[in-house]
C-alpha positions as CSV (number, residue, x, y, z in Angstrom):
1,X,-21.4,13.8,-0.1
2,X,-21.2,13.0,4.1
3,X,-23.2,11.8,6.1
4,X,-22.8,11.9,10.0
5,X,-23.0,8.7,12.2
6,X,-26.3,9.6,13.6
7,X,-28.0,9.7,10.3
8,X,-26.2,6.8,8.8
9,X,-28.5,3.8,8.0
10,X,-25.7,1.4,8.2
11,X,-24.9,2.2,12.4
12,X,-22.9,-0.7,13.9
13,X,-21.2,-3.6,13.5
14,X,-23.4,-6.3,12.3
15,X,-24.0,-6.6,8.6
16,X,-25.6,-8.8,5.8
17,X,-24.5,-8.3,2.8
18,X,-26.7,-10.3,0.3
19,X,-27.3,-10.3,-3.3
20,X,-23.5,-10.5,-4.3
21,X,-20.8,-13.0,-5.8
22,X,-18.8,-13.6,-3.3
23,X,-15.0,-14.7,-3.8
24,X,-13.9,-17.1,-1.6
25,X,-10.9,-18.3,-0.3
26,X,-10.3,-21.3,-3.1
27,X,-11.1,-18.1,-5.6
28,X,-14.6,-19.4,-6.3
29,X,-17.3,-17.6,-6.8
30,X,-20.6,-17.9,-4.4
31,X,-24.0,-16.6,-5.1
32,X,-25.3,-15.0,-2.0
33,X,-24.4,-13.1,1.1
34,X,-22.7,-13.3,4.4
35,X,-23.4,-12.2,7.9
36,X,-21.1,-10.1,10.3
37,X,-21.5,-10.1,13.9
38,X,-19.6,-7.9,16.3
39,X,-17.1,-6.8,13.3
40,X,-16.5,-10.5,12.6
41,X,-17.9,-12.8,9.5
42,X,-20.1,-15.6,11.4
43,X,-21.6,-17.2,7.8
44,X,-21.2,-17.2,4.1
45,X,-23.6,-18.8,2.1
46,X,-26.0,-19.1,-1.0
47,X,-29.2,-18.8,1.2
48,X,-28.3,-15.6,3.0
49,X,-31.2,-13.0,1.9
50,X,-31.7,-9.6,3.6
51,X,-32.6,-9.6,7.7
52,X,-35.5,-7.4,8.5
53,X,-33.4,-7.7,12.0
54,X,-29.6,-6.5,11.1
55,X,-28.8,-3.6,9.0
56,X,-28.5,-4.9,5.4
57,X,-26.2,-4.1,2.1
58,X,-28.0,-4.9,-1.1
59,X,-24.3,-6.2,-3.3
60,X,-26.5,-5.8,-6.7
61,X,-25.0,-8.9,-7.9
62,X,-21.2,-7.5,-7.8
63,X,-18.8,-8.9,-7.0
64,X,-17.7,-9.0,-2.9
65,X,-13.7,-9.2,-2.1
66,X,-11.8,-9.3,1.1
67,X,-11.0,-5.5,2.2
68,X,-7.9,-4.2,0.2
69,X,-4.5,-4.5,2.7
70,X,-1.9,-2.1,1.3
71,X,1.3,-2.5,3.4
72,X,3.2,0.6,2.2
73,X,1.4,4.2,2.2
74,X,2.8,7.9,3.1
75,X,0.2,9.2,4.8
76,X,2.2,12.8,5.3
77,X,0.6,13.2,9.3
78,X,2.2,14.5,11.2
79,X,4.0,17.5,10.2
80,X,3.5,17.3,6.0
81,X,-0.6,17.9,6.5
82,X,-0.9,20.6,3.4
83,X,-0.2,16.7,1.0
84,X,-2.4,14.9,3.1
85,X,-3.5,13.6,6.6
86,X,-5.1,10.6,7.8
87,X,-9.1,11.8,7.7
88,X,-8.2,12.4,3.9
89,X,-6.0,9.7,3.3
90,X,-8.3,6.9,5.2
91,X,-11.5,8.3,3.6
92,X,-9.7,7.6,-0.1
93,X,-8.9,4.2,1.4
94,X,-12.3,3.9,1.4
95,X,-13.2,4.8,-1.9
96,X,-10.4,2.6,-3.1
97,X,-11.4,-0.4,-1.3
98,X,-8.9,-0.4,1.0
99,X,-9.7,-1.4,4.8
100,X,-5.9,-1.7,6.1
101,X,-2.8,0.3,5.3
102,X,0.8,0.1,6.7
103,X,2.3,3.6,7.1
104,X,5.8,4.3,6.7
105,X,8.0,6.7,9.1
106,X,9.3,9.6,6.9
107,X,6.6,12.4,8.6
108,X,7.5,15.1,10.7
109,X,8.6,14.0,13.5
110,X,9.7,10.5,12.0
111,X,8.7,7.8,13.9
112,X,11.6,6.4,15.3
113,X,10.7,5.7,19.4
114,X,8.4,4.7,21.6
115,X,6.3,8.2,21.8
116,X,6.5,8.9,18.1
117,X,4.5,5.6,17.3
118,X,2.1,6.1,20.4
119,X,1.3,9.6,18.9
120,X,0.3,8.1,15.6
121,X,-1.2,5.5,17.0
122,X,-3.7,7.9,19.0
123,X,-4.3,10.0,16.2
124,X,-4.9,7.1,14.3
125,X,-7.2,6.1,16.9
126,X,-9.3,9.4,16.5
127,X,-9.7,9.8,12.7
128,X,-8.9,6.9,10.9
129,X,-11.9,5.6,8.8
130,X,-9.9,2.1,8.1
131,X,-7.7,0.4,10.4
132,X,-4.3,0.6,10.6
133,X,-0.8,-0.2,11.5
134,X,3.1,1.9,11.1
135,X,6.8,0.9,11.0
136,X,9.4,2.7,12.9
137,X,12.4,3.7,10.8
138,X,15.8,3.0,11.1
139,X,18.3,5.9,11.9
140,X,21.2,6.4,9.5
141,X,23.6,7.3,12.3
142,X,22.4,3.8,14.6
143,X,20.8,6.0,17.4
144,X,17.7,4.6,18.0
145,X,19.2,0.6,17.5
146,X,18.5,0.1,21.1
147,X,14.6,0.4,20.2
148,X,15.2,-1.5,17.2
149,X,17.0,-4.6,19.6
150,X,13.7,-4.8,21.7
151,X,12.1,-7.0,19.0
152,X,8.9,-7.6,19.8
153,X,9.2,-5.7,23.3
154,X,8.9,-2.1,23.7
155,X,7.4,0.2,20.6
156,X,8.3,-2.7,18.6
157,X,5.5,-4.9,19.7
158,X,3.4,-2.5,18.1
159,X,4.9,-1.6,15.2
160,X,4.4,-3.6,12.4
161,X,8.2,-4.0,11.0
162,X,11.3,-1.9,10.5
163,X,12.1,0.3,7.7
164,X,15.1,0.9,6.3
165,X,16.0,3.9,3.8
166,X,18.7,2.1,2.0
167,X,19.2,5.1,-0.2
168,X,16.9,8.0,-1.0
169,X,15.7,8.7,2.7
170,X,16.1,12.3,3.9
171,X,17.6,13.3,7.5
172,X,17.5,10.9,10.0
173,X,16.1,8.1,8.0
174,X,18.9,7.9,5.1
175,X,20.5,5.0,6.2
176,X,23.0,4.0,3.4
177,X,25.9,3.6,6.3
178,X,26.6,0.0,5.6
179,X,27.6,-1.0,9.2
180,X,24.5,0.5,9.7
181,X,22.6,-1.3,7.8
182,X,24.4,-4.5,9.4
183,X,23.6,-3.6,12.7
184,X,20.2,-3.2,12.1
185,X,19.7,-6.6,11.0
186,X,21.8,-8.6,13.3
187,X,19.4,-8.3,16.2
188,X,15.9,-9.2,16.5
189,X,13.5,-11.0,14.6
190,X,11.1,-8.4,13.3
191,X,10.7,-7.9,9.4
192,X,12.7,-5.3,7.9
193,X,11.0,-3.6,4.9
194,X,13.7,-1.7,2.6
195,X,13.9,1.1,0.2
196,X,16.5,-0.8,-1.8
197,X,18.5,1.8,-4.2
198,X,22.3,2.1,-3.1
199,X,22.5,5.8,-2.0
200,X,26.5,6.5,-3.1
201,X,25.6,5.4,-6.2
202,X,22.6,7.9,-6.9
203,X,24.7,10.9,-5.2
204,X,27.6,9.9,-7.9
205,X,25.4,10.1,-10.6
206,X,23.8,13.2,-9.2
207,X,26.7,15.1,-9.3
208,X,27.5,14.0,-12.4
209,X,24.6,14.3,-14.2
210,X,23.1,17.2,-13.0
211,X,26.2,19.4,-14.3
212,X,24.5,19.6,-17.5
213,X,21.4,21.3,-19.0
214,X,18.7,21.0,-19.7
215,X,17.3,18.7,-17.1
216,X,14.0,16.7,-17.8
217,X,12.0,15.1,-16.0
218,X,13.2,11.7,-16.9
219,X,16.8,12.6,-16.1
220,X,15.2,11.0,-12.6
221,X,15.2,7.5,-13.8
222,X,18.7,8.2,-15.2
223,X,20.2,9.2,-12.2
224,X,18.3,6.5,-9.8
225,X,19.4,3.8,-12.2
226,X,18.7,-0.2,-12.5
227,X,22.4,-0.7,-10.8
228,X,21.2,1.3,-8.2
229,X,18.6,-1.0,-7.3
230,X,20.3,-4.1,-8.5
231,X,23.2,-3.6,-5.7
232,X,21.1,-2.3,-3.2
233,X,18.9,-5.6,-3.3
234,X,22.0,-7.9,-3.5
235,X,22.7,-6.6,-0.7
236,X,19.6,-6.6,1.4
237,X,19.6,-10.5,0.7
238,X,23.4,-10.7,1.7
239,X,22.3,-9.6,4.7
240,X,19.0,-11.5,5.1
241,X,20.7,-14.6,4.6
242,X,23.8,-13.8,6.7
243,X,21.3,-12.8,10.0
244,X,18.7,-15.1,8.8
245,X,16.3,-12.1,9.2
246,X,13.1,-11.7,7.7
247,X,13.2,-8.8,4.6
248,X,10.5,-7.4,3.0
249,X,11.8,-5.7,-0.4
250,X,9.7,-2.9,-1.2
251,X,8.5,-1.3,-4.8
252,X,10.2,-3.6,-6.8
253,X,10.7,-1.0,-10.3
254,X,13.3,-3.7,-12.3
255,X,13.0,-6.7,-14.6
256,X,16.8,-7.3,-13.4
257,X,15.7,-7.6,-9.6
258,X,12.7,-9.7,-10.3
259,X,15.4,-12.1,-12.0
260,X,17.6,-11.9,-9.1
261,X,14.8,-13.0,-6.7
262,X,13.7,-15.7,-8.8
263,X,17.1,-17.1,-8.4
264,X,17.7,-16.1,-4.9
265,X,14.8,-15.9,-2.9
266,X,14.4,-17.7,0.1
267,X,11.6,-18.2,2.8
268,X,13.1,-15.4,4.7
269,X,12.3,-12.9,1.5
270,X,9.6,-11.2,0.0
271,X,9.1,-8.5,-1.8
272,X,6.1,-6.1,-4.0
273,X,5.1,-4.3,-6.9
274,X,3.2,-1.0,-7.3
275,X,0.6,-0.6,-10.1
276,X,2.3,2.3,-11.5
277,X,5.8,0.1,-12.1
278,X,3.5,-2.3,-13.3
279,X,1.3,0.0,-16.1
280,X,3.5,3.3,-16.4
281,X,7.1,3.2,-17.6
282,X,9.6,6.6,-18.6
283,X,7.1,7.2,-21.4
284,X,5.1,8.4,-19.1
285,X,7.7,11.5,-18.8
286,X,5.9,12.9,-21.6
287,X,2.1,13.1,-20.4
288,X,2.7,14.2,-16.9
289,X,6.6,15.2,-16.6
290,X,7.0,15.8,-12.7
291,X,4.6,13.7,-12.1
292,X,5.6,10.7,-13.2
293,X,8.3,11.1,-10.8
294,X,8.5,8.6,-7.8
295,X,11.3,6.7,-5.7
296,X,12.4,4.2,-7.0
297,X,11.7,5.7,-10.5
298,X,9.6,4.3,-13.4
299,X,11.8,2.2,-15.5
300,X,11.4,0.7,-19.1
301,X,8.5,-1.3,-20.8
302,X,10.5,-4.6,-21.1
303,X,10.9,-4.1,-16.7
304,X,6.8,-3.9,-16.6
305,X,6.9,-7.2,-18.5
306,X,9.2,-8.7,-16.5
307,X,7.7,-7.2,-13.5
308,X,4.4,-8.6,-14.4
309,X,5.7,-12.6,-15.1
310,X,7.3,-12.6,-11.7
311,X,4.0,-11.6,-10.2
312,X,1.7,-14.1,-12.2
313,X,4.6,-16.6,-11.3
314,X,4.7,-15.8,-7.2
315,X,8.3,-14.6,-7.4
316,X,7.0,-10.9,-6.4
317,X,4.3,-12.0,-3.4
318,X,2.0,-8.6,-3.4
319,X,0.9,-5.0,-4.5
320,X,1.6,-1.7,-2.4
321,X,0.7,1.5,-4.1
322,X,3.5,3.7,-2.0
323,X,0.8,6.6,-1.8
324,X,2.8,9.1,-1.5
325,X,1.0,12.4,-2.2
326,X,2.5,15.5,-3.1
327,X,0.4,19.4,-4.2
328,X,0.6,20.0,-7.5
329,X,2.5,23.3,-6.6
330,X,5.2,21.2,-5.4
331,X,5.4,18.8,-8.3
332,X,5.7,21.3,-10.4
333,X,9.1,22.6,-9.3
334,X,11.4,22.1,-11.9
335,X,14.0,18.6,-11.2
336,X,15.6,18.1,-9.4
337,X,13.8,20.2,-7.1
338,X,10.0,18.6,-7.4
339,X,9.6,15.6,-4.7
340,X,9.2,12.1,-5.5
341,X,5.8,10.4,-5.6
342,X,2.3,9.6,-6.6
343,X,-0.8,9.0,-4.8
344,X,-2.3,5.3,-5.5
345,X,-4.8,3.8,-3.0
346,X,-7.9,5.4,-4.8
347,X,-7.0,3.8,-7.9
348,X,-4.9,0.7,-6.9
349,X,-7.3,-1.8,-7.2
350,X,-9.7,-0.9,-10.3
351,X,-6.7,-0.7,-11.7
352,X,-6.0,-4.3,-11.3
353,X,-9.4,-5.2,-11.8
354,X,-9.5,-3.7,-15.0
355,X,-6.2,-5.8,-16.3
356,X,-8.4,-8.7,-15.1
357,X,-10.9,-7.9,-17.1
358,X,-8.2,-7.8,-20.2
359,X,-7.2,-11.3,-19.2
360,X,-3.8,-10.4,-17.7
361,X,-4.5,-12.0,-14.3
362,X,-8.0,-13.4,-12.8
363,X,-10.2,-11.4,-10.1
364,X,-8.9,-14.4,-7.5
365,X,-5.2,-13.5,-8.5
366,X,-6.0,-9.7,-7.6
367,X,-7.4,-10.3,-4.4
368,X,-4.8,-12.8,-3.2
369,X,-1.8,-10.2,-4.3
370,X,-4.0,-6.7,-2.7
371,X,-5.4,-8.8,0.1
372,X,-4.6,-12.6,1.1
373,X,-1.0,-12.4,0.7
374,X,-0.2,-9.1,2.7
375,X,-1.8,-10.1,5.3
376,X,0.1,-13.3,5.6
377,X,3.4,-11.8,5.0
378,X,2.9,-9.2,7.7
379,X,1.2,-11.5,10.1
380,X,-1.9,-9.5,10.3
381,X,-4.4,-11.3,12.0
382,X,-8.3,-12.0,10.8
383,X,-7.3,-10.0,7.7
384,X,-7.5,-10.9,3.9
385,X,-10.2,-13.1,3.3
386,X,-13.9,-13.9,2.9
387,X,-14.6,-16.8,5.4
388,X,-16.0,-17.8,8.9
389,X,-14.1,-16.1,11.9
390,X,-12.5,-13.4,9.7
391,X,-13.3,-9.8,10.4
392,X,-16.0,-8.3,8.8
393,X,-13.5,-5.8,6.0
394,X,-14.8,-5.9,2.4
395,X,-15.3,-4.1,-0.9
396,X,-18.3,-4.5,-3.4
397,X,-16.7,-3.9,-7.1
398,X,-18.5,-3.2,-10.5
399,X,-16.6,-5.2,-13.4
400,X,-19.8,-3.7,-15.7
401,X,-19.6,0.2,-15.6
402,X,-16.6,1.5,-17.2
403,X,-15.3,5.1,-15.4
404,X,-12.5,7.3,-16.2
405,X,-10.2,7.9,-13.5
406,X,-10.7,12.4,-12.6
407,X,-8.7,14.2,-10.9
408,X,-11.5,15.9,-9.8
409,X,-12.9,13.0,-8.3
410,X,-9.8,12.8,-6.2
411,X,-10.2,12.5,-2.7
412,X,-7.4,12.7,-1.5
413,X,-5.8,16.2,-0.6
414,X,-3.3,15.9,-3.4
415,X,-6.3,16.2,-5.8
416,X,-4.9,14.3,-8.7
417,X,-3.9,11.3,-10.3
418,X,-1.0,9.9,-12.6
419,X,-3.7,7.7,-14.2
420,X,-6.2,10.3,-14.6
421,X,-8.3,9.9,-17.8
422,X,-7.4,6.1,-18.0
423,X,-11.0,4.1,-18.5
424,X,-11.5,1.4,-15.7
425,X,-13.6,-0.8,-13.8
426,X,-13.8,-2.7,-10.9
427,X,-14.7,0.7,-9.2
428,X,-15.8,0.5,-5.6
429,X,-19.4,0.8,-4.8
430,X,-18.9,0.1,-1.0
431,X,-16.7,-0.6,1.4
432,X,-17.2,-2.2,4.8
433,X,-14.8,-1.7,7.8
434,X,-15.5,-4.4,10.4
435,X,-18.7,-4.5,9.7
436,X,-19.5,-1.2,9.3
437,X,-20.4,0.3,5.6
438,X,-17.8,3.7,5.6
439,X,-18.3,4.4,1.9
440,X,-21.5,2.9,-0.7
441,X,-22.5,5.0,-3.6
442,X,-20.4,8.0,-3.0
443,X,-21.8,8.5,0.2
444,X,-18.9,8.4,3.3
445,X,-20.0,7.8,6.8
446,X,-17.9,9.8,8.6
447,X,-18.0,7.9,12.1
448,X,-16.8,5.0,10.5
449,X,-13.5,4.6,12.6
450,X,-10.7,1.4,12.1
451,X,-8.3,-0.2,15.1
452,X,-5.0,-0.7,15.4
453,X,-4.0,-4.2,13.5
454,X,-2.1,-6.7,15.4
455,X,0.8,-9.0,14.1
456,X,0.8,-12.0,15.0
């Protein structure tokens, strides 16, 4: 169910929300409400009740968290719009609890200039119910390096980091050329996000492996082993540490490249985890086949383990979902044909709620790896918490009603869910985008519009 802006009860940008737990910045809890003004929080406190002067959100006594910040999506616009755009996409941010994404380059045209990243940024600027930010992709052949050297001049100053397809990328974007890759990060100080999986590797293994038949779906994480990822890493940190350049490792899928970071991490490095390398492994093969198939690939049970100590212990700093949507017509092309990926943001954080509820992790520990520390890592400014002065971007979550994940219920244009069927809570009730509620109760007020994040 929609509503237009003109009908919406919750018009503009000051808000109360009363009636909630709110989790602070220590990872308290408070009893009570806080007030946004002109998209920004101006007080938190126990004694804040309902204003018969601002619009008001009634919390219900759930629980109030900092808006979700999920710094790697696919959000398929331009050019791949039959997957998903960014009206679908940024309205299932909303459901999810996500009021910031980061959007990767790999659409059609990539975003690799000045006037690709100006077009999504306008687009953005027209549709997007949550706000927003994109990376610019490095070329595999070093032709746009000369945009890449402008730092934080130029497109750069808008983008929100560099990413690199160290293996895996398609066209223009597979950049597994290691003088390349050098190149890349010997100039500048902007962070470089990488797809770490070591592309001559994979296309060996490919060749070899895909002689034979039959092929199943979980010939994927045969092919696009651990090594793969293990060399590819090594050497994203060689070259970190050899440039002293800031690198972001994305998706990490391997217990053996958690261990490596907690060995040889530095202040220049950080990296994530997705829930689905987190709570899926190759089993998962068996329920859903294709769909279980993403880049880099779902590994065994022992990596979730290991995966999920270096999170608790800070060695992995965050959670991405790498939404990356695909139709089920397409997914179900036999391998190696069907595409790699899964949608996520719609189910990302009840899904971490919900192993908070089991004990794994606390709610505090949930918001600080969805919220707190992606903002800090990507510089991104007024974002990730609950306190005076930061903008006005929340989520009010049930941790009482239990709901099964439906495809269904999907909203984005994908219209399923690797998870679907799973029981969970910690569903969103509402979500507020600088003040302004875009999604309570099922309901979705479609003028609800994000801005472009800065990076400070």
């Amino acid at each position: 169910m929609t509503t237009p802006m003109e009908h919406h009860p919750w018009r503009g940008q000051h808000l109360v929300v009363h009636n909630g737990l709110i989790l602070q910045p220590d990872g308290r809890l408070l009893r009570g409400g806080l007030i946004i003004r002109d998209g920004c929080i101006q007080a938190v406190g126990a004694d804040i009740t309902a204003d018969p002067e601002l619009p008001c959100l009634d919390a219900k006594g759930h629980h109030v968290l900092p808006g979700v910040v999920d710094p790697q999506v696919h959000f398929r616009d331009p050019g791949l719009i039959h997957k998903e755009d960014l009206i679908t996409a940024s309205r299932a941010c909303l459901r999810g609890g996500v009021t910031s994404y980061l959007e990767m380059p790999n659409t059609r045209p990539p975003t690799i200039d000045g006037a690709s990243l100006e077009a999504k940024l306008e687009r953005a600027a027209d549709v997007s119910r949550v706000h927003y930010g994109f990376f610019l992709g490095a070329c595999g052949d070093g032709a746009n390096l000369p945009v890449l050297e402008q730092d934080n001049q130029g497109p750069l100053a808008q983008a929100c980091g560099i990413k690199m397809f160290m293996g895996t990328g398609h066209g223009v974007l597979e950049c597994s050329d290691p003088t390349v890759q050098e190149a890349v990060f010997a100039h500048g100080h902007k962070l470089i996000a990488v797809h770490a999986e070591d592309q001559q590797r994979i296309r060996q293994r490919r060749e070899r492996l895909l002689t034979t038949e039959p092929r199943p779906a979980d010939l994927h994480s045969i092919i696009q082993d651990p090594e793969a990822a293990l060399l590819a890493t090594c050497h994203a940190l060689r070259l970190s540490e050899k440039f002293q350049r800031r690198l972001h490792v994305l998706h990490l899928s391997t217990g053996v490249e958690a261990e490596l970071l907690r060995r040889e991490k530095t202040a220049l490095v950080s990296t994530e985890v997705t829930p689905q390398h987190l709570l899926l492994n190759r089993s998962a093969y068996g329920r859903l086949g294709a769909l279980a198939q993403m880049n880099p690939p779902l590994r065994d049970e022992e990596d979730n383990q290991v995966l999920w100590q270096a999170l608790v212990d800070g060695v992995i700093d965050c959670i991405a979902t790498d939404h990356a949507p695909h139709t089920l017509a397409e997914k179900a092309r036999p391998y190696p044909d069907c595409p790699s990926g899964m949608p996520g943001v719609e189910t990302s954080l009840p899904l971490m709620l919900t192993q908070a509820q089991a004990g794994r992790c606390s709610v505090a520990d949930v918001s600080r790896w969805m919220s707190q520390r992606p903002a800090e890592l990507y510089g991104l400014e007024g974002k990730g918490r609950l306190a005076v002065g930061y903008h006005g971007d929340l989520t009010v979550v049930d941790l009482q009603t239990i709901r099964p994940v439906r495809n269904g219920d999907m909203v984005s244009k994908c219209g399923w869910s690797p998870f679907d069927g799973w029981e969970l809570v910690g569903w969103p009730v509402a979500t507020v985008v600088a003040g302004v509620v875009g999604y309570a109760h099922g309901v979705f007020h479609e003028g609800c519009r994000g801005a472009a994040l800065r990076f400070v």
